[in-house]
PDB file of N, CA, C, O and CB in Angstrom:
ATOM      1  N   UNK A   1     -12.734   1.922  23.647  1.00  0.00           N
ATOM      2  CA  UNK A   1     -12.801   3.084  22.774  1.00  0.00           C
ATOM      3  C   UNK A   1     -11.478   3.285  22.021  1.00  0.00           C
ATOM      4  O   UNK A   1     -11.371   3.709  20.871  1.00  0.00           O
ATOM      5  CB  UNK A   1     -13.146   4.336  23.588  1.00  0.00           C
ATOM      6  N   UNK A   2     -10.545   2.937  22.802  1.00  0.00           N
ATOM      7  CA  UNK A   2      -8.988   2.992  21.847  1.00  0.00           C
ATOM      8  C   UNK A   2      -8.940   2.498  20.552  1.00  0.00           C
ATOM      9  O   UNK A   2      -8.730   2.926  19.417  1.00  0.00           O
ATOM     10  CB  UNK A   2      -7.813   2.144  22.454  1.00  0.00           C
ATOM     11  N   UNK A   3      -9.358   0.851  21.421  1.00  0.00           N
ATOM     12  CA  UNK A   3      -9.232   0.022  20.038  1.00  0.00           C
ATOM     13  C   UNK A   3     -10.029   0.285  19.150  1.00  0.00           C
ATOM     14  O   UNK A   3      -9.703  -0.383  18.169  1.00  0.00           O
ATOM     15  CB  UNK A   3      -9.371  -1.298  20.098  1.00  0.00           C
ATOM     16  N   UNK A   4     -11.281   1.152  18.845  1.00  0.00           N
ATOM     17  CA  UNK A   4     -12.055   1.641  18.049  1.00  0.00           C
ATOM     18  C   UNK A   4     -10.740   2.777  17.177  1.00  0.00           C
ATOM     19  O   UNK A   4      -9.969   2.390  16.300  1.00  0.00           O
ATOM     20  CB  UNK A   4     -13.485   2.308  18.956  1.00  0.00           C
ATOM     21  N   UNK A   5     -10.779   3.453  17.450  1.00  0.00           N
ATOM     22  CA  UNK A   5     -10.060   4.628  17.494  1.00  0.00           C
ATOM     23  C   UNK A   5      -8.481   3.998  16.563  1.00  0.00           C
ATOM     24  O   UNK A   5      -7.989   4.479  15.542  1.00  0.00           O
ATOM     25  CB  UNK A   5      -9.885   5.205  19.368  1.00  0.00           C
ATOM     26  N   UNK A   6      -8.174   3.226  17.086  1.00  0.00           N
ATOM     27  CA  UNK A   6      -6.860   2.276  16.490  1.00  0.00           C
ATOM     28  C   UNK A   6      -7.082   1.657  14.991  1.00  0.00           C
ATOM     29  O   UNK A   6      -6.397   1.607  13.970  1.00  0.00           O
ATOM     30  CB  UNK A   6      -6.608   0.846  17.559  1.00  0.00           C
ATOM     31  N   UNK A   7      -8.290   1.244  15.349  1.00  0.00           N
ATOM     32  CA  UNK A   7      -8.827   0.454  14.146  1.00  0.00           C
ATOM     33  C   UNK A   7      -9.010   1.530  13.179  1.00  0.00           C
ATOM     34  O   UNK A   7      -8.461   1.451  12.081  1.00  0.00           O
ATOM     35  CB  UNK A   7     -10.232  -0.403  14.406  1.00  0.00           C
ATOM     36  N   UNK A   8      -9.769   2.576  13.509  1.00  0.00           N
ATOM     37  CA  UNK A   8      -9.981   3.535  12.223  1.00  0.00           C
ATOM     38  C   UNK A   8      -8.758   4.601  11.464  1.00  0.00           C
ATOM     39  O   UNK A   8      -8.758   5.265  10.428  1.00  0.00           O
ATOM     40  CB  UNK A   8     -11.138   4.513  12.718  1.00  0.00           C
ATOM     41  N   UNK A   9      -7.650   4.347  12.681  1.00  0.00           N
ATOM     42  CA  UNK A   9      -6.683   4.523  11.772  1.00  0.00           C
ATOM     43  C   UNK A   9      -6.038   3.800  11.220  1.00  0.00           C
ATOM     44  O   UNK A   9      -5.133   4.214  10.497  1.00  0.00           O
ATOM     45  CB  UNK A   9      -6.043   5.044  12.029  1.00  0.00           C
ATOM     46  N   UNK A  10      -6.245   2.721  11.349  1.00  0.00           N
ATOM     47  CA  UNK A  10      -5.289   1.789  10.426  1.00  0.00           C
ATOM     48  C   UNK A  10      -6.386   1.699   9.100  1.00  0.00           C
ATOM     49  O   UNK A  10      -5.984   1.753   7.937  1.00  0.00           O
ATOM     50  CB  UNK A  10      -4.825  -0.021  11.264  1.00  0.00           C
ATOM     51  N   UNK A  11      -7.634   1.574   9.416  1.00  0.00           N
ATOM     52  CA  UNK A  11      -8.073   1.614   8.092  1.00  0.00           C
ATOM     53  C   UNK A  11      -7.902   2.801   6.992  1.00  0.00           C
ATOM     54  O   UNK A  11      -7.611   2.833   5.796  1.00  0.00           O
ATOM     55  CB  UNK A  11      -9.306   1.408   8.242  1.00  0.00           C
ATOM     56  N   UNK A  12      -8.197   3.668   7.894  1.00  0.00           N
ATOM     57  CA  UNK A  12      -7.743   4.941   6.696  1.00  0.00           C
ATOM     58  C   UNK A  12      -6.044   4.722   5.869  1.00  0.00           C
ATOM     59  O   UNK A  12      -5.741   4.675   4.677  1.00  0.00           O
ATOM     60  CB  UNK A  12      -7.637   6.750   7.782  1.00  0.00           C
ATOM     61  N   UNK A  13      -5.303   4.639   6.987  1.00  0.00           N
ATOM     62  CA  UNK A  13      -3.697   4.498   6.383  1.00  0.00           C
ATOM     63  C   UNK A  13      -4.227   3.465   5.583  1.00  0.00           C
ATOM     64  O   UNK A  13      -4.555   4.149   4.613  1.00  0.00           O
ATOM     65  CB  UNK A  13      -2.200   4.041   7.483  1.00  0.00           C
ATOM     66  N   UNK A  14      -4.585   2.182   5.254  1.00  0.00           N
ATOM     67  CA  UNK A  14      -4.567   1.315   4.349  1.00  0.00           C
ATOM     68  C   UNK A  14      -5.570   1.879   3.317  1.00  0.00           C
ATOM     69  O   UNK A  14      -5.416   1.597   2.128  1.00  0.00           O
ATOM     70  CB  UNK A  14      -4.834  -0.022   4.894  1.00  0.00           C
ATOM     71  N   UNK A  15      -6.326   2.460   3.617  1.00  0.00           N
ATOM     72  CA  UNK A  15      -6.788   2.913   2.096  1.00  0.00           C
ATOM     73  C   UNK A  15      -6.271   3.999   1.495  1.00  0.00           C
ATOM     74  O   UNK A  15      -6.653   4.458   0.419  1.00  0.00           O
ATOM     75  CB  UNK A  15      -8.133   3.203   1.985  1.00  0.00           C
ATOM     76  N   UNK A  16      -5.098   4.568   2.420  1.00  0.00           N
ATOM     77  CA  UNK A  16      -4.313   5.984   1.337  1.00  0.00           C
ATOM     78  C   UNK A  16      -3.757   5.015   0.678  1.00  0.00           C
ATOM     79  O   UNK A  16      -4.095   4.799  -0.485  1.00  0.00           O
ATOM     80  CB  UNK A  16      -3.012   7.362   1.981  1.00  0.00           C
ATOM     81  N   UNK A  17      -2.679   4.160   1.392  1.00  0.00           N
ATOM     82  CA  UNK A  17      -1.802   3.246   0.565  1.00  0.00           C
ATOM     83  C   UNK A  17      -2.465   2.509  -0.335  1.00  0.00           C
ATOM     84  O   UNK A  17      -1.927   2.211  -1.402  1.00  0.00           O
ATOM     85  CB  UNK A  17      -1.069   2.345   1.312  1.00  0.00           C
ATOM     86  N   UNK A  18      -3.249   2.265  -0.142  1.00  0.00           N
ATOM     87  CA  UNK A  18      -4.278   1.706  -1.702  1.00  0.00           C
ATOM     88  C   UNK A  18      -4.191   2.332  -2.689  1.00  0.00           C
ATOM     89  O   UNK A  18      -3.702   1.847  -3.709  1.00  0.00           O
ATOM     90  CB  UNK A  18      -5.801   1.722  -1.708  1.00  0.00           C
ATOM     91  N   UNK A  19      -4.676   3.645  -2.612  1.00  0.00           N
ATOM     92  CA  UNK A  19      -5.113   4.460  -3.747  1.00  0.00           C
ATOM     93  C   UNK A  19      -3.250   4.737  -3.969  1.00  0.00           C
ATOM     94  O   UNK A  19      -3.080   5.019  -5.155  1.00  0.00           O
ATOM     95  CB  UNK A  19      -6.446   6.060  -3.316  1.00  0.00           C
ATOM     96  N   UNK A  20      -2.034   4.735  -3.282  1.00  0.00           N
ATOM     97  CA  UNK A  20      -0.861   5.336  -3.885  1.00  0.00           C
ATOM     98  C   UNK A  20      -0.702   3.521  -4.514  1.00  0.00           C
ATOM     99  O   UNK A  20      -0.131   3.515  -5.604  1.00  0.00           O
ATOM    100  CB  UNK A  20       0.577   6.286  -2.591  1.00  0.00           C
ATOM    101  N   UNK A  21      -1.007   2.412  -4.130  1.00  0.00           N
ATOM    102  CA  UNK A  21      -0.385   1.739  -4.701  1.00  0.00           C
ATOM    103  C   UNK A  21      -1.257   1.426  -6.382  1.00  0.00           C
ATOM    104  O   UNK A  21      -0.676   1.081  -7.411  1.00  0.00           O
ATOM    105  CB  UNK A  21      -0.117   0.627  -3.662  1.00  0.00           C
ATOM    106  N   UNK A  22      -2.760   1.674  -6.225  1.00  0.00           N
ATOM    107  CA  UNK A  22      -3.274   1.742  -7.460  1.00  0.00           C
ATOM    108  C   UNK A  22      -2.707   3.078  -8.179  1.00  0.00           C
ATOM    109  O   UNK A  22      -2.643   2.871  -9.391  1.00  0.00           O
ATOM    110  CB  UNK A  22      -4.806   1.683  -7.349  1.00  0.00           C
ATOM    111  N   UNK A  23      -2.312   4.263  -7.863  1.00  0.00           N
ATOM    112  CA  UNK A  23      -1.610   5.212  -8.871  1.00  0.00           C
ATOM    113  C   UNK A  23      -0.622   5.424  -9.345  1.00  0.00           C
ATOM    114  O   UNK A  23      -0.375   6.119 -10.331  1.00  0.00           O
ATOM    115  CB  UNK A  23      -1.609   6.022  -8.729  1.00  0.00           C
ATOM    116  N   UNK A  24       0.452   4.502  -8.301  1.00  0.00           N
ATOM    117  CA  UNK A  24       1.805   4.127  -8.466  1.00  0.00           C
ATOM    118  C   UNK A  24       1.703   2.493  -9.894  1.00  0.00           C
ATOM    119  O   UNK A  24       2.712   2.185 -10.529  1.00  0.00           O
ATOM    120  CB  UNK A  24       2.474   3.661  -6.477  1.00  0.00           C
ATOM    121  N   UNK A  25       0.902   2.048 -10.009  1.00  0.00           N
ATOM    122  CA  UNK A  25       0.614   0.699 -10.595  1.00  0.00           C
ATOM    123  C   UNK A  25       0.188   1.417 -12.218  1.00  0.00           C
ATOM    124  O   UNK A  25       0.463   0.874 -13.288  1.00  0.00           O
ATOM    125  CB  UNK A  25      -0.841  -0.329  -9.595  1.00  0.00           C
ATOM    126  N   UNK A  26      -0.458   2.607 -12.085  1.00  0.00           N
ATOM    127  CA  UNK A  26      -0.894   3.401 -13.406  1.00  0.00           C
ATOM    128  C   UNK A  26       0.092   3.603 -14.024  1.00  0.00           C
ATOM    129  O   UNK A  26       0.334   3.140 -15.139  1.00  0.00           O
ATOM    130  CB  UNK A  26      -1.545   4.659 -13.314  1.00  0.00           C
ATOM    131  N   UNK A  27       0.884   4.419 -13.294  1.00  0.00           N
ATOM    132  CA  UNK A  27       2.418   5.557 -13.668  1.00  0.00           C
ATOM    133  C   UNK A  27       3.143   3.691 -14.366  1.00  0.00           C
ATOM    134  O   UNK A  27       3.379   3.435 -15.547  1.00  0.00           O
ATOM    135  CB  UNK A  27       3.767   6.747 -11.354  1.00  0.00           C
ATOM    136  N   UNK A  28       3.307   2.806 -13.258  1.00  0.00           N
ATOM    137  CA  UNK A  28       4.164   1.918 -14.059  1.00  0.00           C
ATOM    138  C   UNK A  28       3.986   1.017 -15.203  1.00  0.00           C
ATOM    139  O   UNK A  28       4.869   0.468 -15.862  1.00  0.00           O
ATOM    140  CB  UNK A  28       4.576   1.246 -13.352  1.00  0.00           C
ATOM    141  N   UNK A  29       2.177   0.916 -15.404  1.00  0.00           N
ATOM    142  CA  UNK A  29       1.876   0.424 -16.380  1.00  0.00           C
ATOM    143  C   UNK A  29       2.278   1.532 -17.887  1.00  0.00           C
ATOM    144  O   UNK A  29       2.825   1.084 -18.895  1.00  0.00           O
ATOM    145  CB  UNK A  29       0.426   0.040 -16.039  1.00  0.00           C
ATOM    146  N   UNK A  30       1.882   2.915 -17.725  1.00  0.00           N
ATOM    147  CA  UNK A  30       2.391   3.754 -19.044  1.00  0.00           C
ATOM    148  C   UNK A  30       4.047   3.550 -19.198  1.00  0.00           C
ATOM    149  O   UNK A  30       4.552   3.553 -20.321  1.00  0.00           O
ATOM    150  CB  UNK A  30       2.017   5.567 -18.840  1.00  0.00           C
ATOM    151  N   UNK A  31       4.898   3.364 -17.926  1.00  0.00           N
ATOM    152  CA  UNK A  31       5.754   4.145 -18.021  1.00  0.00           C
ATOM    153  C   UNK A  31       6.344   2.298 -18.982  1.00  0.00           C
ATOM    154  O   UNK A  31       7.288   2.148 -19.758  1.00  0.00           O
ATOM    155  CB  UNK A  31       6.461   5.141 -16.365  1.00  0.00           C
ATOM    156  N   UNK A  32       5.661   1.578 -18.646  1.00  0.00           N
ATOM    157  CA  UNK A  32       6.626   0.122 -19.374  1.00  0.00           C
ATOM    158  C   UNK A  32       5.824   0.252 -20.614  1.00  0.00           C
ATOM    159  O   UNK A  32       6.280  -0.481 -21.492  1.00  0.00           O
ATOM    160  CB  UNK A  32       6.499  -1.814 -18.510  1.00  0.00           C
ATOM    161  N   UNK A  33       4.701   0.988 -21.020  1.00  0.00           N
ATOM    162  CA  UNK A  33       4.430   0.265 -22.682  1.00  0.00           C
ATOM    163  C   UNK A  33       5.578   1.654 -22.959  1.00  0.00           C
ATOM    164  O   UNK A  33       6.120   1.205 -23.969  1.00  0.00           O
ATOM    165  CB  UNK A  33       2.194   0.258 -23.739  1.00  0.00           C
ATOM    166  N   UNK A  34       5.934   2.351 -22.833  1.00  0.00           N
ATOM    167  CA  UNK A  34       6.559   3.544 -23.101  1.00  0.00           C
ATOM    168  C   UNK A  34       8.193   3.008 -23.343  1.00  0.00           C
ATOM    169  O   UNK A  34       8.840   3.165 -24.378  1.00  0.00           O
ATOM    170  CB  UNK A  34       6.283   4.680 -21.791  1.00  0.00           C
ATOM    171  N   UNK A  35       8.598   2.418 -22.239  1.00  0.00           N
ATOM    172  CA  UNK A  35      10.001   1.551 -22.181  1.00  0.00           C
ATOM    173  C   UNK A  35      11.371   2.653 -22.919  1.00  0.00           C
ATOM    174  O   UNK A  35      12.245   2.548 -23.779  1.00  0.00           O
ATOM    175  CB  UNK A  35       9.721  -0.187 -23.343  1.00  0.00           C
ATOM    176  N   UNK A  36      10.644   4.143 -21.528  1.00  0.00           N
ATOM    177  CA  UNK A  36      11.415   4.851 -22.266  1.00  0.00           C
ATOM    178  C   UNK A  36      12.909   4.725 -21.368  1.00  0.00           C
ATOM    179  O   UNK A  36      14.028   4.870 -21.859  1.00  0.00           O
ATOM    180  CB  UNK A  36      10.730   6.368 -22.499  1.00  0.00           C
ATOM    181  N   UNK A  37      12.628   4.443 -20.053  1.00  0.00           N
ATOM    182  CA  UNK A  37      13.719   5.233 -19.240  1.00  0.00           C
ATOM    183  C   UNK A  37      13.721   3.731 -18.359  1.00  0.00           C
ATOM    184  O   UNK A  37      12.737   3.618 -17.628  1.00  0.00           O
ATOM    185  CB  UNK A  37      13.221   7.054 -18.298  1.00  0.00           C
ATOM    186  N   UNK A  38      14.720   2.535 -18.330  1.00  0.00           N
ATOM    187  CA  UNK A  38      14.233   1.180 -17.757  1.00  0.00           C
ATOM    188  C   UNK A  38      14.432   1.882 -16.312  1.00  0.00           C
ATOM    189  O   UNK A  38      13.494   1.705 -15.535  1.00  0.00           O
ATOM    190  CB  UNK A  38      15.225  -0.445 -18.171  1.00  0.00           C
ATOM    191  N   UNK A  39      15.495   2.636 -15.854  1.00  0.00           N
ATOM    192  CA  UNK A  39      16.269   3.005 -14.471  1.00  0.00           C
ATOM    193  C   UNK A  39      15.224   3.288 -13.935  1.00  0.00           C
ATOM    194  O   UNK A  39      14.931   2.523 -13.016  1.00  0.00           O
ATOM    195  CB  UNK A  39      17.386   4.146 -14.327  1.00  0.00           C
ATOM    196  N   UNK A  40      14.233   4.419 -14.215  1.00  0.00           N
ATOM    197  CA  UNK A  40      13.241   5.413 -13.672  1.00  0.00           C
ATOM    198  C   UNK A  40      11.884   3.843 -13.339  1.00  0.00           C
ATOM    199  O   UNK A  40      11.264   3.649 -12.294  1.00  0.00           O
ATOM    200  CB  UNK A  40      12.722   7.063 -15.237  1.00  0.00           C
ATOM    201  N   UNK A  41      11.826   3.054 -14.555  1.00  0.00           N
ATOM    202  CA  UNK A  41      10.716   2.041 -14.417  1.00  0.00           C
ATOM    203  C   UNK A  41      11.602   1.157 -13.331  1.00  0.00           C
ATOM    204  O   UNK A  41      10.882   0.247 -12.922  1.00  0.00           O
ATOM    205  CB  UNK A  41      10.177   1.170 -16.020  1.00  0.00           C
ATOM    206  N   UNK A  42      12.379   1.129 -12.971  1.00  0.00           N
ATOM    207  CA  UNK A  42      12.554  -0.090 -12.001  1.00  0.00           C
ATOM    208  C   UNK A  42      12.387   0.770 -10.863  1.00  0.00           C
ATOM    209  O   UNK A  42      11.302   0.474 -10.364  1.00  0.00           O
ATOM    210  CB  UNK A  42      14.037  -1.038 -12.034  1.00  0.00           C
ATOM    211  N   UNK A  43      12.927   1.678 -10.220  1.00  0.00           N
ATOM    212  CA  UNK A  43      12.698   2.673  -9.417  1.00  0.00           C
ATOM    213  C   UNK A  43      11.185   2.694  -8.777  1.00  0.00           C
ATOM    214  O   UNK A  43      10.760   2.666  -7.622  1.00  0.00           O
ATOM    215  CB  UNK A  43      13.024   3.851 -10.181  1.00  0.00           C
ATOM    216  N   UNK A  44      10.563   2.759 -10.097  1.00  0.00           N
ATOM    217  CA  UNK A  44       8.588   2.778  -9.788  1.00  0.00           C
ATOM    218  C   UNK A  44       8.279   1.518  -8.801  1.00  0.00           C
ATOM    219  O   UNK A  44       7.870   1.486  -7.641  1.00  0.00           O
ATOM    220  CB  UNK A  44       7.395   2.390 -11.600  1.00  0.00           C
ATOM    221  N   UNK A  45       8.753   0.163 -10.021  1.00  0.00           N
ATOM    222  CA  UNK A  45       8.817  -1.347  -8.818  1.00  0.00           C
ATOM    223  C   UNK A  45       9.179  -1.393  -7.638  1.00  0.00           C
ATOM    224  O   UNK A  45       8.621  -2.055  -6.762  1.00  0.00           O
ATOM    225  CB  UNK A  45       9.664  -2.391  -9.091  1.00  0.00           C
ATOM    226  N   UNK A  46      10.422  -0.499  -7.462  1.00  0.00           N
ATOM    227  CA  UNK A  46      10.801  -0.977  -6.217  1.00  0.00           C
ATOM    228  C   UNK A  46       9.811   0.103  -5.453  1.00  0.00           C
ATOM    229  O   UNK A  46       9.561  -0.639  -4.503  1.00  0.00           O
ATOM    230  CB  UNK A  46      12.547  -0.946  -5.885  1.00  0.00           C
ATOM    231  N   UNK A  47       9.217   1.052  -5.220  1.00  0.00           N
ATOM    232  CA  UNK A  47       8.791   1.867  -4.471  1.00  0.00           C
ATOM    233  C   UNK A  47       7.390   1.560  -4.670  1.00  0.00           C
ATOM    234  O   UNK A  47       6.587   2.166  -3.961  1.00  0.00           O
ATOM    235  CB  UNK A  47       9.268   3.157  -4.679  1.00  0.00           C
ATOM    236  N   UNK A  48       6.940   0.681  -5.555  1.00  0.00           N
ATOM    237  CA  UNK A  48       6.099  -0.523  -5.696  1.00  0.00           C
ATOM    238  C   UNK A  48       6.223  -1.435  -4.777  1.00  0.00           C
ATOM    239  O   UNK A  48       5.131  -1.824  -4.363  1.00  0.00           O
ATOM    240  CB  UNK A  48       6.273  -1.155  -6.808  1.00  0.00           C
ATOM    241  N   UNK A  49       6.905  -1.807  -4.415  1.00  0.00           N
ATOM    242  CA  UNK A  49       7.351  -3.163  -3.802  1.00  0.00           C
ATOM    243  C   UNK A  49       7.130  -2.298  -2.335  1.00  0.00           C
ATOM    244  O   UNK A  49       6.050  -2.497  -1.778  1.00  0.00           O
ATOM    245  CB  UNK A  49       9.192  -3.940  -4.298  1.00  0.00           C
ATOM    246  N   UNK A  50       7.856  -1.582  -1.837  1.00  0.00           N
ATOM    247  CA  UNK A  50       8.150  -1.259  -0.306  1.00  0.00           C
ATOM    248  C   UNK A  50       6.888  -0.803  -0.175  1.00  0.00           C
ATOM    249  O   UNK A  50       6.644  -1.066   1.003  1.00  0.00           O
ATOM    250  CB  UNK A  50       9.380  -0.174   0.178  1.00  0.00           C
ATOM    251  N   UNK A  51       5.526  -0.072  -0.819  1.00  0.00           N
ATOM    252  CA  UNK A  51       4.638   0.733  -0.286  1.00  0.00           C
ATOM    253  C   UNK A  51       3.266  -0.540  -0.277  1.00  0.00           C
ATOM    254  O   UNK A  51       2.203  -0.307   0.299  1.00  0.00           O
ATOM    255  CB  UNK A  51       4.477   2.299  -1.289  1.00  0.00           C
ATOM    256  N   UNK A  52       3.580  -2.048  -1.119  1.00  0.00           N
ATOM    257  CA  UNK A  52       3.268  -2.674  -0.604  1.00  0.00           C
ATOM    258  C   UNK A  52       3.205  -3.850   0.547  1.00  0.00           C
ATOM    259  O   UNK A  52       2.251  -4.427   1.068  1.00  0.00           O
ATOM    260  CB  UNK A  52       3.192  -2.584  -1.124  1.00  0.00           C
ATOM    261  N   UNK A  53       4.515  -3.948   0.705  1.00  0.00           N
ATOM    262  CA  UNK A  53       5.167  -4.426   1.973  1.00  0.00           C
ATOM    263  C   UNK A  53       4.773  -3.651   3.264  1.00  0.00           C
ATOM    264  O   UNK A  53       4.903  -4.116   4.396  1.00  0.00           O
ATOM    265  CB  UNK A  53       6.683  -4.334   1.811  1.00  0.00           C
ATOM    266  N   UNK A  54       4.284  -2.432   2.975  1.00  0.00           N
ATOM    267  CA  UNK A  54       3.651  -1.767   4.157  1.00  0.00           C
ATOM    268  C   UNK A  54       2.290  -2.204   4.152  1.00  0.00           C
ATOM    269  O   UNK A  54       1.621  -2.804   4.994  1.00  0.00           O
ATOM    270  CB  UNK A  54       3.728  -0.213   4.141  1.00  0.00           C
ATOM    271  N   UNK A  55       2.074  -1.835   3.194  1.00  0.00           N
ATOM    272  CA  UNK A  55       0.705  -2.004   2.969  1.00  0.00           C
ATOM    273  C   UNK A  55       0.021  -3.485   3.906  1.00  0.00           C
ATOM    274  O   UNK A  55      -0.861  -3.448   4.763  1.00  0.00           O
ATOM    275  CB  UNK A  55       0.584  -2.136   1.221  1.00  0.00           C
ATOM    276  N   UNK A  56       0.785  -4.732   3.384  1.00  0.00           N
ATOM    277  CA  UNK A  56       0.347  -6.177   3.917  1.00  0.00           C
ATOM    278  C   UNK A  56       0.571  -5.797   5.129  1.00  0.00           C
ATOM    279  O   UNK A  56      -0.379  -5.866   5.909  1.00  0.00           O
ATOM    280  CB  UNK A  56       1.116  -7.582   3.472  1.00  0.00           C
ATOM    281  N   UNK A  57       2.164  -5.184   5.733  1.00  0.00           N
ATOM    282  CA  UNK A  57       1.476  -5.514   7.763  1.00  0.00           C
ATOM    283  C   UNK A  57       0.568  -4.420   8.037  1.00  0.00           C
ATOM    284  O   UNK A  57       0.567  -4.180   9.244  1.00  0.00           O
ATOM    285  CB  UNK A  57       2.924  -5.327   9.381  1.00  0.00           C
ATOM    286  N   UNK A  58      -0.336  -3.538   7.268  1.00  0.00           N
ATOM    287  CA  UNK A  58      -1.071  -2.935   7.903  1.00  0.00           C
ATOM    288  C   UNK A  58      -2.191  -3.471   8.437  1.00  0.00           C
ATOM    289  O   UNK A  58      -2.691  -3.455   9.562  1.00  0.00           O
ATOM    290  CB  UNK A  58      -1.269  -2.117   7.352  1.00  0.00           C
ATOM    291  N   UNK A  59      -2.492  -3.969   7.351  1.00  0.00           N
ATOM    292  CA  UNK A  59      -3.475  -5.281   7.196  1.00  0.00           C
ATOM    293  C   UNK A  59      -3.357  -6.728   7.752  1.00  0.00           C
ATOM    294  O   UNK A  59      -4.115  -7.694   7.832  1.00  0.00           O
ATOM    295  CB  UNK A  59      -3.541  -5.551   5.888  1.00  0.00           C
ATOM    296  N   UNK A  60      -2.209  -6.484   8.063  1.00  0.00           N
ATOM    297  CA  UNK A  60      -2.197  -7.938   9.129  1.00  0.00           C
ATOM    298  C   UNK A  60      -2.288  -7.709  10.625  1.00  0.00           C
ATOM    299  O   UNK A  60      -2.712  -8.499  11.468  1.00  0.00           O
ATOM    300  CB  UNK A  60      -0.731  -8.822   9.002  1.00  0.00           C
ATOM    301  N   UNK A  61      -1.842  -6.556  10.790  1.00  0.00           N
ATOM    302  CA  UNK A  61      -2.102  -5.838  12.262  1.00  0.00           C
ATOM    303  C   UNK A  61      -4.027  -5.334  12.016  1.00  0.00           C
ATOM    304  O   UNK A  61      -4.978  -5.461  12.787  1.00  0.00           O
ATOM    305  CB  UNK A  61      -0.675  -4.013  12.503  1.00  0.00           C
ATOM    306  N   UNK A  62      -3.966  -4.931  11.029  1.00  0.00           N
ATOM    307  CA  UNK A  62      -6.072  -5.010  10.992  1.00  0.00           C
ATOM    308  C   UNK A  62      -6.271  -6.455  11.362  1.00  0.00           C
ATOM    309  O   UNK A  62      -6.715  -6.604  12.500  1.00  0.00           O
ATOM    310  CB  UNK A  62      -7.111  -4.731   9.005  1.00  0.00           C
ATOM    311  N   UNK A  63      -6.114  -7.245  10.869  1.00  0.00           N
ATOM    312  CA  UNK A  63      -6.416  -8.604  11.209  1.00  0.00           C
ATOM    313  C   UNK A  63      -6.747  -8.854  12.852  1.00  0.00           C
ATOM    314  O   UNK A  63      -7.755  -8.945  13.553  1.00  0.00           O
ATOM    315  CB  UNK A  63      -5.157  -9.465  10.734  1.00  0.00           C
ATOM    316  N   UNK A  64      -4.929  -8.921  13.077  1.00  0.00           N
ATOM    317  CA  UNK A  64      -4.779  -8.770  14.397  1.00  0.00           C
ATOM    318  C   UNK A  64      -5.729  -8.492  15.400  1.00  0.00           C
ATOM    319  O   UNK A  64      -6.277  -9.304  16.145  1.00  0.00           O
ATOM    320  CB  UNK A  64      -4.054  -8.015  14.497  1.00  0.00           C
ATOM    321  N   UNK A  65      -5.914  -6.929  15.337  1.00  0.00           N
ATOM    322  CA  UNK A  65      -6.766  -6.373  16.119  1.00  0.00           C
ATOM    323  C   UNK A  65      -8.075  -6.633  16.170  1.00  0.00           C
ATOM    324  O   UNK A  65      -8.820  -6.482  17.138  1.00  0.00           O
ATOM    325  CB  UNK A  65      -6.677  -5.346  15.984  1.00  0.00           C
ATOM    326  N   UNK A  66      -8.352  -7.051  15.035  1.00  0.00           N
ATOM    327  CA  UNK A  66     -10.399  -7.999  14.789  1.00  0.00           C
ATOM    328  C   UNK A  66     -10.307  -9.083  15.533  1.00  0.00           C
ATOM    329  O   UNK A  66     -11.295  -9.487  16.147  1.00  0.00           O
ATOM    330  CB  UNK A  66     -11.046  -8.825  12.904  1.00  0.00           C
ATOM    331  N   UNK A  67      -8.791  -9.891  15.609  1.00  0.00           N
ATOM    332  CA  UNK A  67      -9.069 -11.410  16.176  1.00  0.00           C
ATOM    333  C   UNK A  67      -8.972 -11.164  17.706  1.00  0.00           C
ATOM    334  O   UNK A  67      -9.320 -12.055  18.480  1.00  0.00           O
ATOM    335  CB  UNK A  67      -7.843 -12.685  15.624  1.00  0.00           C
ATOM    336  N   UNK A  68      -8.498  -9.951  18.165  1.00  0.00           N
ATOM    337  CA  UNK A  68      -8.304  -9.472  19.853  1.00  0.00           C
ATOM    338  C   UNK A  68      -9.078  -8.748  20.145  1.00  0.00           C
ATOM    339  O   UNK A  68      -8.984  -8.331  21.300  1.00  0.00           O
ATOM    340  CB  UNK A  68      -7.144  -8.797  20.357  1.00  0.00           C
ATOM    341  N   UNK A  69     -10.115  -8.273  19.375  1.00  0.00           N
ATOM    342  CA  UNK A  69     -11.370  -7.838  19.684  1.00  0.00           C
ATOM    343  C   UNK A  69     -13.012  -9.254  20.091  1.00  0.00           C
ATOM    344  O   UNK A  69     -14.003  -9.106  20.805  1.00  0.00           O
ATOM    345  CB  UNK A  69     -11.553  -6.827  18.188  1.00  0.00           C
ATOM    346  N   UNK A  70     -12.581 -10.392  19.280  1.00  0.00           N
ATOM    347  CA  UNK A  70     -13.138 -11.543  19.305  1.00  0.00           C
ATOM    348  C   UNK A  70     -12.704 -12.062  20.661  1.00  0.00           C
ATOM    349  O   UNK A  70     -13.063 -13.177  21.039  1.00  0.00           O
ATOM    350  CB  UNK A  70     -12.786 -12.363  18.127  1.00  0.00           C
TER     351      UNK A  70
END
């Protein structure tokens, strides 16, 4: 029952971080045809970058836990 329970939170956390990394991906697509502020657009990347770096071990620990459920 844990590992049930484990599993459904990791799925939820990976689909918030989804939807911030698809809204974070919006903001940086306007904010580069815009190419108003480069500091503020690299800022977006990098907080781009780290919220997908979470994102992959969430999903590799989902993995994980499907192949230790097998």
């Amino acid at each position: 029952m844990n590992e049930k329970i484990e599993m459904l939170k990791l799925i939820l956390e990976i689909n918030k971080l989804e939807e911030r990394l698809l809204s974070l991906s919006h903001v940086i697509a306007l904010e580069a045809r815009r190419c108003s502020n480069s500091k503020f657009l690299d800022a977006l990347k990098l907080e781009y970058s780290k919220l997908n770096k979470e994102f992959l071990e969430l999903v590799e620990q989902k993995v994980f836990l499907e192949k230790v459920k097998l």
